[in-house]
Each structure stands twice: as structure tokens, then as C-alpha cells.
C-alpha positions as CSV (number, residue, x, y, z in Angstrom):
1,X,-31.4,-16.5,-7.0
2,X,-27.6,-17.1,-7.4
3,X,-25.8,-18.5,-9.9
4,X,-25.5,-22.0,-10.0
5,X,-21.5,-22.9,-9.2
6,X,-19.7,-23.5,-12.6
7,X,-16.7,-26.3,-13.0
8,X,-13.5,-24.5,-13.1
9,X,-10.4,-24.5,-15.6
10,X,-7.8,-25.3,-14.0
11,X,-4.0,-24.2,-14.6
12,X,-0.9,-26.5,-12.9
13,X,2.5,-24.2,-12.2
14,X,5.5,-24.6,-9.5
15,X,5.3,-21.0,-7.8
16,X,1.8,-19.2,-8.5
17,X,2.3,-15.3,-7.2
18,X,-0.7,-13.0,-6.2
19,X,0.0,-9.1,-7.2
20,X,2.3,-7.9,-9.5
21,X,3.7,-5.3,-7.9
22,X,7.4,-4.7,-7.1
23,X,7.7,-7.6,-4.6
24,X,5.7,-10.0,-6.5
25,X,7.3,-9.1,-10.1
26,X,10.8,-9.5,-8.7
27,X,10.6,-12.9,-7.2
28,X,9.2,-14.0,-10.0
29,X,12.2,-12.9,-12.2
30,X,14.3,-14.2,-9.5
31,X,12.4,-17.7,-9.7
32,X,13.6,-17.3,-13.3
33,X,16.9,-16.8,-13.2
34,X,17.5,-19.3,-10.7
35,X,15.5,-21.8,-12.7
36,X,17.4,-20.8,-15.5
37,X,20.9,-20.9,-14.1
38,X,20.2,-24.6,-13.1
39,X,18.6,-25.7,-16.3
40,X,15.5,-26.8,-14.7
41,X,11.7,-25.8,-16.1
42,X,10.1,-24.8,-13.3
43,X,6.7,-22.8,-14.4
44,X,5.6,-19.6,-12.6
45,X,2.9,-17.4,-13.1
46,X,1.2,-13.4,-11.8
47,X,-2.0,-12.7,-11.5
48,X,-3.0,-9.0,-11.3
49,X,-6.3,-7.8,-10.5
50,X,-5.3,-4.2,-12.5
51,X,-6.3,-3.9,-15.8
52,X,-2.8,-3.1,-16.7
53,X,0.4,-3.9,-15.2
54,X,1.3,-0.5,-13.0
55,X,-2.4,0.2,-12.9
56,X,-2.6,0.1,-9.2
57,X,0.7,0.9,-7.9
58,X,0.9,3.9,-5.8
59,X,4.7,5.2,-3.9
60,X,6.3,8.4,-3.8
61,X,8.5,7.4,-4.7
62,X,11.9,7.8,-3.9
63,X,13.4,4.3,-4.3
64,X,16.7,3.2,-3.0
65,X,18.2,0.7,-5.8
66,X,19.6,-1.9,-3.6
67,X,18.0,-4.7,-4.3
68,X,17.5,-3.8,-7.7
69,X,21.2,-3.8,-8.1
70,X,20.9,-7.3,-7.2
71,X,18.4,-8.9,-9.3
72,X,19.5,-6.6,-12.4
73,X,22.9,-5.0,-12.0
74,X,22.8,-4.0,-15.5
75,X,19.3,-2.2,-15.2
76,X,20.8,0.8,-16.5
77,X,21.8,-1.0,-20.1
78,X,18.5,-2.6,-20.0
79,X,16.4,0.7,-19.8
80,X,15.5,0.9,-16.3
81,X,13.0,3.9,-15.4
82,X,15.1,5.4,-13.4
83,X,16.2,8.7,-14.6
84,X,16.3,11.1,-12.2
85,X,19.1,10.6,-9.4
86,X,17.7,12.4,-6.2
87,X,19.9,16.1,-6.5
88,X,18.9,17.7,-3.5
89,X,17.3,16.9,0.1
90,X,15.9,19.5,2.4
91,X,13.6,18.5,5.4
92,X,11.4,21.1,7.4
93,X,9.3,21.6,10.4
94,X,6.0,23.0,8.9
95,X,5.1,24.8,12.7
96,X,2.2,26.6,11.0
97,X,-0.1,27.6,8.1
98,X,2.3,30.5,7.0
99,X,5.7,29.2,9.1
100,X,8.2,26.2,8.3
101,X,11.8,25.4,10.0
102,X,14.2,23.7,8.0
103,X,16.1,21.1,9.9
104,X,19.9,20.9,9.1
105,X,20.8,18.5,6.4
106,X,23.5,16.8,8.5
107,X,20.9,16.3,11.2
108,X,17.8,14.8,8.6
109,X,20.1,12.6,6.7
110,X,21.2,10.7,10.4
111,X,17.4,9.6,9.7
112,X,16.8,9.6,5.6
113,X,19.8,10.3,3.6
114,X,18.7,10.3,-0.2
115,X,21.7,10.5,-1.8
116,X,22.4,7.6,-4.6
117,X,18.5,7.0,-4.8
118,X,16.3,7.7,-7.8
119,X,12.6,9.6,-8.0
120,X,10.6,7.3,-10.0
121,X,6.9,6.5,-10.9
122,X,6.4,2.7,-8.7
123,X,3.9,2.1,-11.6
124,X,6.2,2.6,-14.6
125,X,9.1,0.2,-12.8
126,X,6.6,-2.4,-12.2
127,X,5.9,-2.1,-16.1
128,X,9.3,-2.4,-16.8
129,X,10.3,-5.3,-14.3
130,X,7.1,-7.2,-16.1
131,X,8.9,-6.7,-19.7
132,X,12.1,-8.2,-17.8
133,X,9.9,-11.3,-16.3
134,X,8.0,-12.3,-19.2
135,X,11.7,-12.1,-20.9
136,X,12.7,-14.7,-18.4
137,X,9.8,-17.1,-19.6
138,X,7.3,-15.7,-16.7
139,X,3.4,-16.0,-17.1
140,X,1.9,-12.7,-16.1
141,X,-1.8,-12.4,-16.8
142,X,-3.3,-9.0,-15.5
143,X,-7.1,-8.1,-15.0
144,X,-7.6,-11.4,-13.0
145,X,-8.2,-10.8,-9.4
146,X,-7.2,-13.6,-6.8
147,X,-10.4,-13.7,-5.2
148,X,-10.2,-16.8,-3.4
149,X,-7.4,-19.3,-1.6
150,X,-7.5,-23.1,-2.7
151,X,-6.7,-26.0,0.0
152,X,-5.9,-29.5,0.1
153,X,-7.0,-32.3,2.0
154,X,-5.3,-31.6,4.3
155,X,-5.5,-27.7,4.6
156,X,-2.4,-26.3,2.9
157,X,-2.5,-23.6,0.4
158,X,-2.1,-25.3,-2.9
159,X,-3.3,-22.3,-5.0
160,X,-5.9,-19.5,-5.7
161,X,-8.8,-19.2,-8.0
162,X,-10.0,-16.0,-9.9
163,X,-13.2,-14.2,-9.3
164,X,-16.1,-14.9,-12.4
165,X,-16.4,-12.5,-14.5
166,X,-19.9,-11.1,-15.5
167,X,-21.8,-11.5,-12.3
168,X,-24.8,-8.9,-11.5
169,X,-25.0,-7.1,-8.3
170,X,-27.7,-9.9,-7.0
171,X,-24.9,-12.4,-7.5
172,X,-26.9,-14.0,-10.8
173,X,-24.7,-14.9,-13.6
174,X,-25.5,-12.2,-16.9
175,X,-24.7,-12.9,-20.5
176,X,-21.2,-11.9,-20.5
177,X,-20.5,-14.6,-17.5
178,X,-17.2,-15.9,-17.6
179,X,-16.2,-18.6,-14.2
180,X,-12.9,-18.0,-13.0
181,X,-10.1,-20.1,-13.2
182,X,-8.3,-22.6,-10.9
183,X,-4.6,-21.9,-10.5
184,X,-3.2,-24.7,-8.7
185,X,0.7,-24.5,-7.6
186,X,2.9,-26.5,-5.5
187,X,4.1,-23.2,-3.5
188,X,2.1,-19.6,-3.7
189,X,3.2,-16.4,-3.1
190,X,1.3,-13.8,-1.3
191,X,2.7,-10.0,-2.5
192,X,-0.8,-8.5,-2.8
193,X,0.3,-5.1,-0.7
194,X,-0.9,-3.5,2.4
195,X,-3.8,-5.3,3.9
196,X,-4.4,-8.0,1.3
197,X,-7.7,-9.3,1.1
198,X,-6.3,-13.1,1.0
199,X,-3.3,-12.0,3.5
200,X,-5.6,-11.3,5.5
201,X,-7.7,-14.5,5.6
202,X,-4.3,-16.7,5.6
203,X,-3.2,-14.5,8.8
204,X,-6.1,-15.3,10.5
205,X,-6.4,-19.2,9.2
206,X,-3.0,-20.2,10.6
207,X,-2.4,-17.7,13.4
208,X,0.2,-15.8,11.7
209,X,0.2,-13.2,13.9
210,X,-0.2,-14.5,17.4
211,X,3.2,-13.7,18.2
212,X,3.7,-10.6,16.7
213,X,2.7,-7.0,17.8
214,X,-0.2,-5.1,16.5
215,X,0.0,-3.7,13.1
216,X,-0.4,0.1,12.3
217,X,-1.1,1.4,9.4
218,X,-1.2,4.9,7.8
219,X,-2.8,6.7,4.3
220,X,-1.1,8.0,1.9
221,X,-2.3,10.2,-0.7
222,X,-0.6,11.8,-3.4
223,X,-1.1,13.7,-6.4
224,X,1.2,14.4,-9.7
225,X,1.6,17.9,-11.4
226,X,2.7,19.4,-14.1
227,X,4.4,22.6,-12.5
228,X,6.2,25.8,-14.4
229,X,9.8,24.6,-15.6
230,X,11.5,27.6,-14.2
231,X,10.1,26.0,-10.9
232,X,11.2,22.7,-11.7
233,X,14.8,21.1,-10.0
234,X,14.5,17.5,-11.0
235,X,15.8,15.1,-8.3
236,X,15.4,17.7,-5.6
237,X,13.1,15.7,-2.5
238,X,11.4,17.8,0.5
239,X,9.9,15.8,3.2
240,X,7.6,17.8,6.0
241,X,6.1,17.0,9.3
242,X,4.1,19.3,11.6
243,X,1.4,21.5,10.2
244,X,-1.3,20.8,9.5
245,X,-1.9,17.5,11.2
246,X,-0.4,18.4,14.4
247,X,-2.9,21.3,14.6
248,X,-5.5,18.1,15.3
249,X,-3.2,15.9,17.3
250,X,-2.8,13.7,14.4
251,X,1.1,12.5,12.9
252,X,2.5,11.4,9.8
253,X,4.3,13.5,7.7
254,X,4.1,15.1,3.6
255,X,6.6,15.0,0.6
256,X,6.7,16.9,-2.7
257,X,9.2,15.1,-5.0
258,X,10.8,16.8,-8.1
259,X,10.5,14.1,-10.7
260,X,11.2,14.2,-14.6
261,X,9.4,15.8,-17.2
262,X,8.9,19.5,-15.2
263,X,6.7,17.2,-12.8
264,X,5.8,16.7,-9.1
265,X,4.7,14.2,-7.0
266,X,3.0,15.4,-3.6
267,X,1.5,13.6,-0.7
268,X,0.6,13.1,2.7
269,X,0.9,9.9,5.0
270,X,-1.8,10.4,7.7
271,X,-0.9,8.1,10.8
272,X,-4.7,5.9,10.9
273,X,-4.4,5.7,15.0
274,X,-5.7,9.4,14.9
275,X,-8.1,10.4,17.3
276,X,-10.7,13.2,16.0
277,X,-13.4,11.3,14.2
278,X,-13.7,14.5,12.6
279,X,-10.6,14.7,10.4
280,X,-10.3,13.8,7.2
281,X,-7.1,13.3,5.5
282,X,-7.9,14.3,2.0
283,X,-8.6,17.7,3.6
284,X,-5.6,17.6,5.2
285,X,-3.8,17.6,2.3
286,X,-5.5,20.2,0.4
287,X,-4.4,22.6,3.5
288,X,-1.2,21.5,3.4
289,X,-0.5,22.5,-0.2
290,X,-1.4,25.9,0.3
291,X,1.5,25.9,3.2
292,X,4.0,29.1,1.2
293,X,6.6,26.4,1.1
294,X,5.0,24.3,-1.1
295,X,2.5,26.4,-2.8
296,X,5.1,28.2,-4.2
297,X,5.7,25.1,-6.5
298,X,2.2,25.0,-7.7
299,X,1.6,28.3,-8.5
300,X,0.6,28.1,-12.3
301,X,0.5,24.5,-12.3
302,X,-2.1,21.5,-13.2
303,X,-2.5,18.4,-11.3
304,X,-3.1,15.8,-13.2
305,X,-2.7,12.5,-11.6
306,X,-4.0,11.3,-8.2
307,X,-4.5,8.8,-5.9
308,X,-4.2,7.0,-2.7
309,X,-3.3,4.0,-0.6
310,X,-2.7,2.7,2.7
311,X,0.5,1.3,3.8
312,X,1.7,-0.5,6.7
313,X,3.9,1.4,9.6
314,X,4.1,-1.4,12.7
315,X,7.4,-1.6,12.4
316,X,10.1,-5.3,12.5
317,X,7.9,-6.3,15.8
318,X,4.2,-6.3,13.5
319,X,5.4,-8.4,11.1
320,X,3.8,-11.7,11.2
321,X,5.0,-15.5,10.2
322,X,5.6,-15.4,6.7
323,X,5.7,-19.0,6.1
324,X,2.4,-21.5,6.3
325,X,1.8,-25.0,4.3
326,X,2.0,-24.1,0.9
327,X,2.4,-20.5,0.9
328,X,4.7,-17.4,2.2
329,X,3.9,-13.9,2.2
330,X,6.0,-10.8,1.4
331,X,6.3,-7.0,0.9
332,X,3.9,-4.8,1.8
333,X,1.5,-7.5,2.5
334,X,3.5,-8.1,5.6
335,X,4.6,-4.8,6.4
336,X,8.2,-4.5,5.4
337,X,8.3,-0.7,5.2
338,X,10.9,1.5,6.6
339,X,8.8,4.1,8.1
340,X,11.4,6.4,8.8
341,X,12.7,6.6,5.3
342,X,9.8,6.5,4.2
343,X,10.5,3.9,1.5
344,X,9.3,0.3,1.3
345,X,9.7,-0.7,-2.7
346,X,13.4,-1.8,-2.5
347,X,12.6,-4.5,1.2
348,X,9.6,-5.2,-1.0
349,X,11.7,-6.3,-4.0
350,X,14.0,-8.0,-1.6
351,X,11.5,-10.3,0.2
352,X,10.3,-11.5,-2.8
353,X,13.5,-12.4,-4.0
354,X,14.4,-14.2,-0.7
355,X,10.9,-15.9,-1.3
356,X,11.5,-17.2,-3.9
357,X,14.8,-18.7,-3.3
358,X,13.4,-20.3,-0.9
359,X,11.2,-21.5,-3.2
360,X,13.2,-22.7,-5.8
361,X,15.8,-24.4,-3.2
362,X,12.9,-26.3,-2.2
363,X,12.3,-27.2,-5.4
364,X,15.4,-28.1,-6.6
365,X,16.0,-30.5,-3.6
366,X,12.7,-32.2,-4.1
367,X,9.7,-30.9,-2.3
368,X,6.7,-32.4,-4.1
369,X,4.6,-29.0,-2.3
370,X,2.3,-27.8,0.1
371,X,5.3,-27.9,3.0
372,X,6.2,-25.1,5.5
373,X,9.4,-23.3,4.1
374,X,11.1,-22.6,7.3
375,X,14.5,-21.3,5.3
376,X,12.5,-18.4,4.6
377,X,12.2,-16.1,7.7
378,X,16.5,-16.9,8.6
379,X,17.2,-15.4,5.2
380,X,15.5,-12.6,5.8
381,X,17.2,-12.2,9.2
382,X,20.3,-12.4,7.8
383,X,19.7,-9.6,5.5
384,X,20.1,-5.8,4.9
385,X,16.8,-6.0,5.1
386,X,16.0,-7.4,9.0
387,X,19.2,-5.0,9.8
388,X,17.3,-1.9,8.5
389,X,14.0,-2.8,9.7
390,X,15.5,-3.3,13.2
391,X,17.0,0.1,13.4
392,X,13.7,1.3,12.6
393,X,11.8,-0.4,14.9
394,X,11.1,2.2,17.8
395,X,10.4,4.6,15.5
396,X,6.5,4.1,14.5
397,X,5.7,3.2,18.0
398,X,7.3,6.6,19.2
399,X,4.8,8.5,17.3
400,X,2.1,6.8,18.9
401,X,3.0,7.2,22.1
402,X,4.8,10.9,22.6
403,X,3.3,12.4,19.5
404,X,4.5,14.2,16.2
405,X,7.4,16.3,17.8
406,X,8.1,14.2,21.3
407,X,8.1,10.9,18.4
408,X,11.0,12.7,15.8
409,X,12.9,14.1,18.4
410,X,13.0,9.9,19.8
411,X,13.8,9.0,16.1
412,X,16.6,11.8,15.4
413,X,18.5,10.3,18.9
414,X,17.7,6.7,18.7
415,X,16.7,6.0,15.0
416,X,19.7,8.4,13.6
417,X,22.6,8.3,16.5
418,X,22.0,5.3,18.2
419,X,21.1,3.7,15.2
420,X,18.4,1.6,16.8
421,X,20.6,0.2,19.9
422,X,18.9,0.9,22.7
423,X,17.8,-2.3,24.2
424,X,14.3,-2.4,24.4
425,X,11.6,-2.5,21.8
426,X,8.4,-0.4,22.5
427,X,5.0,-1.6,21.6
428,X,1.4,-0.4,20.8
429,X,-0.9,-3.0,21.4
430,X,-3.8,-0.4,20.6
431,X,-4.8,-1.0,17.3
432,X,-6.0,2.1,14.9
433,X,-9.5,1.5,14.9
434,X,-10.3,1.4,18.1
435,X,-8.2,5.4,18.6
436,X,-11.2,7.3,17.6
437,X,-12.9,10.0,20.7
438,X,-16.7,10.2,20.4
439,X,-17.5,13.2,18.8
440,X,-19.0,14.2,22.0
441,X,-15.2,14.7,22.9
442,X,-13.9,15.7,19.9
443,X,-13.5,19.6,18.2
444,X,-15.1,19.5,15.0
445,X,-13.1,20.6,12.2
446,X,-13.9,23.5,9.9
447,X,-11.8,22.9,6.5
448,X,-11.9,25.5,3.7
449,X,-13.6,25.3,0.3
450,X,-11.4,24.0,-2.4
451,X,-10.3,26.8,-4.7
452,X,-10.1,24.5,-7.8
453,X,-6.5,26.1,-8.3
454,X,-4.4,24.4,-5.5
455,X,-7.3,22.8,-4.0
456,X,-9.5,20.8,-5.0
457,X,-13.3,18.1,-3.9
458,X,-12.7,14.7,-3.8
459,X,-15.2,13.5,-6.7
460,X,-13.1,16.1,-8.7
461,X,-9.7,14.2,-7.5
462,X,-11.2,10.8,-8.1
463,X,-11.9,11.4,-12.1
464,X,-8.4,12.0,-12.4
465,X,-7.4,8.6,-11.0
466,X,-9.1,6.6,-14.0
467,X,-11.4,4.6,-11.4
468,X,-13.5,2.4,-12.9
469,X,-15.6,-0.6,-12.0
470,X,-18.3,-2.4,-13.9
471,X,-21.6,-0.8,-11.9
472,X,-23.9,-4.1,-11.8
473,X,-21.8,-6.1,-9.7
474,X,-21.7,-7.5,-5.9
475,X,-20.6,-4.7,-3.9
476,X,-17.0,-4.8,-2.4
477,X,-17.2,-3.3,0.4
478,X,-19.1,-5.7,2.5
479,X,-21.0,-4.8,5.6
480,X,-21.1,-7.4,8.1
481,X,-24.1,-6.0,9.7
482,X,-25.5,-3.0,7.6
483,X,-27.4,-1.1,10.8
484,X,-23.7,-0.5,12.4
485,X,-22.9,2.6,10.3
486,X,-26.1,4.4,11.4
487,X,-27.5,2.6,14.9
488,X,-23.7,2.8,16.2
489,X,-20.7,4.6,13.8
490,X,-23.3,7.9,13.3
491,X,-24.4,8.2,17.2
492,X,-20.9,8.0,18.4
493,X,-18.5,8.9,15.8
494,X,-20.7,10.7,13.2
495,X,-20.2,8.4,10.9
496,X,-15.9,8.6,10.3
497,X,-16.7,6.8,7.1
498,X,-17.7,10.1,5.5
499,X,-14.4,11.3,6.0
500,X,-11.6,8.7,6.5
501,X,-12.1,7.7,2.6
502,X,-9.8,9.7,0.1
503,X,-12.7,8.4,-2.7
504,X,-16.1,10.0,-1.5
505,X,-17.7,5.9,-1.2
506,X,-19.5,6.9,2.1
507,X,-22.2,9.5,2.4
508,X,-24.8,9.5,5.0
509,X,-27.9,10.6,2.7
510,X,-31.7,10.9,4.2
511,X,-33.9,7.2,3.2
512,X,-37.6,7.6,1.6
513,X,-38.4,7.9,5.0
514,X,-36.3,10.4,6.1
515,X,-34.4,8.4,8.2
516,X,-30.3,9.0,7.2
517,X,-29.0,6.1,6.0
518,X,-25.4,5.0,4.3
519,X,-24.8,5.1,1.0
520,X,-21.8,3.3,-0.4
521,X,-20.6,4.8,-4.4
522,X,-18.4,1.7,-4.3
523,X,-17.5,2.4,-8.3
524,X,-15.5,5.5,-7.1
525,X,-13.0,3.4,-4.7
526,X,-9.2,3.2,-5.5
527,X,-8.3,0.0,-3.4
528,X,-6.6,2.1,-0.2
529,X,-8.2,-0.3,2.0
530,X,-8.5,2.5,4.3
531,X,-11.9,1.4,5.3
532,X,-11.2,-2.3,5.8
533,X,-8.8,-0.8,8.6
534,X,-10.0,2.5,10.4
535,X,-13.7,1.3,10.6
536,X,-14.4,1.1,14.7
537,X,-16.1,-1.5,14.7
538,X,-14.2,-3.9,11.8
539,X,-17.6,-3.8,10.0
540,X,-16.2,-3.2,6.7
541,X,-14.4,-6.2,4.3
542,X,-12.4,-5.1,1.5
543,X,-13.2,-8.0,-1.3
544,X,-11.4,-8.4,-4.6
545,X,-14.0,-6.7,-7.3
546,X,-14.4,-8.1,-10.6
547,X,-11.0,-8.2,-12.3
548,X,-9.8,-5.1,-14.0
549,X,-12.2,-2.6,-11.9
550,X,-10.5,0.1,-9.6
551,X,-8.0,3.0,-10.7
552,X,-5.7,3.0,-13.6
553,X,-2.9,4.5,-12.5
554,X,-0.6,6.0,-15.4
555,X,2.9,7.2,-13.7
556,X,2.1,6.7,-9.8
């Protein structure tokens, strides 16, 4: 039997934000200073569901400091980590296992030109933008996990609730029970990332995105090592499409990043509409690091760090309403990522900010709440960020439609020359999920054994990401009806599950009965929301776990 409901604590602020990642952590420093500037108290507030601020952020990351120069111009005097200025940029065409083309530099910087941008650790500026917030008089309160949105009367967002605490796997409450707490605002912010568990209920609730094109989403996976110093040429960025996706009809496209401290960061971004049920893009990327190019780096080497999240690649046309009674969403959570440049921290930042001026001007002139803040969506049209985003708009589409090299040769001459002026915008209203061939159509895919030098298993890959979640608790990763996976997902797709997750959660193992069954190690997920997306038949729900649970990022 469950446990019986418990009252609530409840907290009153102005602006309550979800996620304190780069988009949620500037607008609330921008709240702030606003606030500030006008001599009005107006109370804010983060919640986090990380154990530590920076404990679940995940980018490259190159980041280009635009909007940062706007919220801090002085980050540099206040200790910003950013200290390593990008110092080189090549770009190649990996064509196979042993052979790479390097595209001129004139030609790869009319798509991604790196030059006054900074390699940094996401993690480690969202640590650092935190400092600067709770300097501005911001409540941040990490290790609480949104798990629920509050309405009014009259259905508007007036808040969100944290998830108990202490709360067996049967749902009964155990000794260490704690309820969660009632955070109650007038307007609430939305900046939980890619495929946010309450984004994803508002979208639906109000329609958010009945006028907007199907979102598309990729996984990206990356890992940090320590690498020999005579190797090491801090600032210097590669970026690499090609081999070995292309080898399975697949797109996306794989960086290694020369940071500070005779480190790398090294990933791939693994388009989710592909088509083979039998790839798997963890494997993907082991076989990419032993490409020469990039080998070469490891050599002699430890990894050290790793990781993974999904991210959100529909382009300007995906991006739903970002404005609903009570609430507005931004960053990630809505897609603002520039898929070509493969950056989306600094139009993260920036639709925060712009959120929460529109915020505060309500505010300021009055709003008691709980109303539509229509000011927000023409301030981000008239933005650098709407102008980017809108050159970029053909570009993810492309992909899907003409493939890895038809889709960058359509990006180098309308992305980079035409600078997004033809006048058309081209849609895919397929979503991912539903791309996957029967594996009676389908190749399967042989990979290699890791060599525990370059590569490596995925249990092996998970210890180093610090995942950890309290093991007698509800399960996250919610089945809607638990004989899909087998009576369906296994016959026809052999069970993707197995091999679309980065974390080893799904294994088909044989029941008592020797019937196979699906086993989900939901302790060992790191949040990539990967499954919530790719599954064919939507029969997986990412939920919020217990506050503080999932991977502890140290310098991601």
C-alpha cells in the first residue's frame, strides 16, 4: 500500500526557475540585476535535481561568449572559467576507418568559425554563474527535483512541487521519508534541458506545439582524458563527420576539443532518426576513436570522465510557444541549439535572460501572476538569437532528407554562402522514433571488443560518470505497458533498447521460465533521455528520480 499523501511546506517567490543549468542560472541573475537596478525586492529561486550545481551538465563545449558578455561584461575580472581561447580549428571528412579529408579552413569556417570562442567545462560555468547568482541575492537549492507542476483554479502554472524524499520502490513511505515542498510563484520558468520531464507535460497541456514542426533530436556522448602533454595544443578544436556512422546510413558528426590542463574532451552526436535498430551509438564512438586521426591523441592516455545526453536539433521551425498562463520555457528545453555550430550554451543563456525580462517588466508594471507573457517570443525574434537560428534552419532537416554528405554539401552552400536566404523552409514531419527498419530489413552490425586502452564496455564507462541513485525507490523509467518491449519492440526491432542507451539500463535477460524478458538497471542511468525519445512505440516516460540521484558530473 502507498503512502498516505502528506501536507506540503509551502514556499511564496516572484519567478521560481526549474534546472540550473546555463539558461536557468542566467535569468536568474538577470532577474537580479534588473530587480536590483530598480530597487524593487522581487524573490527568485532554482531548484536542481543534481546533487551539486554542474552535476548534470553535459556540452562540448566550445562556447561562444556573447551573451555572456552581456549579463557579465566583466566575467574576466570576476574569475570566469574560461581560460582557454579556441587556437586552432581544423575540420575533416573521416571517408573511412584508416582515411580522413581535411576540408579547407576558409570553406568550414563559412559554417562554424571558432575564433573568439573559449573550450570550457559547461559544468564548471554553471558553478561559477551560481556563485554570481546567489551574489545577486538568488535562492538556489540543488538536490530537489521538480517532480510535479502546480495549477490554479483556473489552470495556469502557479508553481512546482518537489518529489518526497525517502519513498521505497512500492511507493510506501520508509523511515527516512521526507514530503516535498510546494514552491508557489507568480511566474515559473522552465530551463530543465532537452526533453524535460515537465516541458514535456506543459507542451502537451496547452498545445504548445500544434503549430510548430516536429522536433528532432540527437545523442551526444562524450568523454574527457588526460592525454600526453607533448600531444596537447590547448584551444585547438577538430570537428568530424563521415566514418563511422555513414558506414550504417546514420548522420551526426564527432569532436575532440583540446581543453586546459593537458586534457580532451571527445564525443559523438548520433542523429536519433537513424534507421538500423541494430546500431548503437556508444559503439559508434568507441570505433570512431580508434580512427588514426584521433587515436593518435590518445595514445598513452586515461580517460577519466564520461558521459552522455541528448539534445535537441529541429531547428527555428521545432520550436514550440514558449509562453502559457503562468509560465515560459527556454533553452534547451525548447530547442534553441544551433546545430550547425554545434553550440547551444550561449542562445541558452540568452533565452533566459530575455525570459526573464519579460518577467520582471511584468512585474514591474503590475501583473499580480499567472498571465500569458506575450513580450516574450517578439524579443526573442528581435534577437541575435532568432537571426542565428533562422540561418540555421535548413540545415538539420537537410540531413534527414539527402543524408550525411548530400546534407553538408546543402549546409556549406545555403547555411555558409547563402547564409540561410533561400526562401523556403524544409520540414520533417517524421519523427525519430518512428525511423527504425525491422530487423528483418536491417544488416546487423558486428562491433569489435573493447581493448580497455582506447576502447572501452559501457558498465566500465558508466562508473566513471559518478551515477548514483538510491536503489529502493519507484523506478523512473516508466513502462506504460510493460509487455511492449518483448510481445512487440523484441519481434520487430530486437529490442533497440539494448542498444540506443549509452548507460547499459536495458538487457533482455531469460525469466524463471525461460521466457526473455526486460530488465531495466535504472541506478546506472545518466538522464540522456534517450529512451523517453527513440523508443518506437513512446512506451518509455523519463520521470524526475528522487532528488540528488543520477551522474555527478565533475568538469563536463
Amino acid at each position: 500500500m502507498a503512502a498516505q499523501p502528506t501536507e506540503r511546506d509551502a514556499m511564496n517567490y516572484d519567478l521560481v526557475i526549474v534546472g540550473a543549468g546555463p539558461s536557468g542560472l542566467s535569468a536568474a541573475c538577470r532577474f537580479k540585476q534588473l530587480a536590483t537596478q530598480a530597487g524593487l525586492d522581487f524573490s527568485v529561486c532554482v531548484v536542481e535535481k543534481a546533487a551539486e550545481i554542474g552535476g548534470h551538465q553535459l556540452s562540448g563545449a566550445v562556447l561562444q561568449p556573447s551573451a555572456l558578455n552581456e549579463l557579465f561584461p566583466d566575467w574576466e575580472n570576476r574569475g570566469a572559467p574560461l581560460n582557454t581561447p579556441v587556437s586552432s580549428d581544423e575540420f575533416h571528412y573521416f571517408v573511412s576507418a584508416h582515411k580522413s579529408i581535411r576540408i579547407p579552413t576558409g570553406f568550414s569556417e563559412l559554417v562554424n568559425r571558432n575564433h573568439g570562442n573559449y573550450v570550457i567545462s559547461i559544468g564548471n560555468l554553471c558553478r561559477w554563474l551560481a556563485e554570481q547568482a546567489e551574489v545577486l541575492g538568488v535562492e538556489i537549492y540543488p538536490g530537489f527535483a521538480a517532480s510535479e507542476v502546480l495549477y490554479d483554479d483556473n489552470g495556469a502554472v502557479c508553481g512546482i512541487a518537489t518529489g518526497d524524499m525517502g519513498v521505497d520502490a512500492l511507493g510506501q513511505a520508509k523511515d527516512s521519508f521526507q514530503p516535498g515542498v510546494e514552491l508557489r510563484a507568480k511566474y515559473t520558468l522552465f530551463s530543465e534541458g532537452c526533453r524535460g520531464h515537465l516541458g514535456k507535460q506543459l507542451i502537451d497541456r496547452f498545445g504548445l506545439d500544434e503549430h510548430s514542426d516536429t522536433q528532432h533530436y540527437a545523442l551526444g556522448i562524450k568523454e574527457v582524458w588526460d592525454i600526453d602533454p607533448d600531444k596537447h595544443h590547448p584551444g585547438k578544436v577538430i570537428h568530424a563527420f563521415g566514418w563511422p556512422l555513414k558506414e550504417n546510413g546514420a548522420t551526426g558528426g564527432a569532436f575532440l576539443y583540446h581543453s586546459e590542463n593537458n586534457q580532451v574532451a571527445l564525443g559523438l552526436i548520433t542523429d536519433l532518426n537513424y534507421r538500423n535498430p541494430y546500431l548503437s551509438p556508444f559503439e559508434e564512438l568507441q570505433r570512431w576513436k580508434q580512427h588514426p586521426t584521433i587515436k593518435h591523441y590518445l595514445q598513452g592516455g586515461k580517460r577519466v570522465a564520461y558521459g552522455a545526453r541528448a539534445l535537441g536539433k529541429g531547428g527555428l521551425q521545432a520550436i514550440p510557444e514558449l509562453s502559457f498562463p503562468g509560465g515560459l520555457l527556454s533553452g534547451c528545453e525548447a530547442g534553441f541549439i544551433n546545430y550547425p555550430k554545434i553550440k547551444g550554451n550561449h542562445t541558452a543563456m540568452k533565452t533566459g535572460m530575455l525570459a526573464a525580462e519579460s518577467v520582471f517588466d511584468a512585474l514591474r508594471n503590475g501583473s499580480p501572476g499567472q498571465e500569458t507573457l506575450k513580450s516574450y517570443w517578439p524579443a526573442i525574434k528581435a534577437s541575435w538569437v532568432y537571426t542565428e537560428l533562422n540561418q540555421a534552419r535548413n540545415v538539420a532537416p537537410a540531413m534527414h532528407r539527402f543524408g550525411m554528405f548530400g546534407g553538408a554539401t546543402f549546409t556549406f552552400l545555403e547555411f555558409g554562402l547563402l547564409k540561410g536566404k533561400l526562401p523556403f523552409t524544409l520540414k520533417d514531419p517524421k519523427p525519430d522514433h518512428e525511423c527504425l527498419k525491422p530487423v528483418t530489413e536491417a544488416t546487423p552490425i558486428h562491433y569489435p571488443r573493447p581493448d580497455h586502452t582506447i576502447s572501452f564496455d559501457k558498465l566500465s564507462s558508466v562508473y566513471l560518470s559518478n551515477t548514483n541513485h538510491e536503489e529502493d525507490q519507484p523506478c523512473h523509467l516508466v513502462l506504460n505497458d510493460p509487455h511492449i518491449p518483448v510481445e512487440h519492440n523484441l519481434k520487430y526491432y530486437d529490442e533497440p533498447a539494448q542498444r540506443y542507451c549509452p548507460a547499459g539500463v536495458y538487457e533482455i535477460i531469460a525469466s524463471d521460465e525461460g521466457q526473455p524478458r526486460l530488465q531495466i538497471n535504472s541506478q546506472n542511468c545518466v538522464h540522456c533521455k534517450t529512451c523517453d525519445i527513440k523508443d518506437p512505440r513512446q512506451n518509455i516516460t523519463w520521470v524526475t528520480p528522487e532528488g540528488g540521484g543520477g551522474p555527478n558530473y565533475p568538469n563536463m
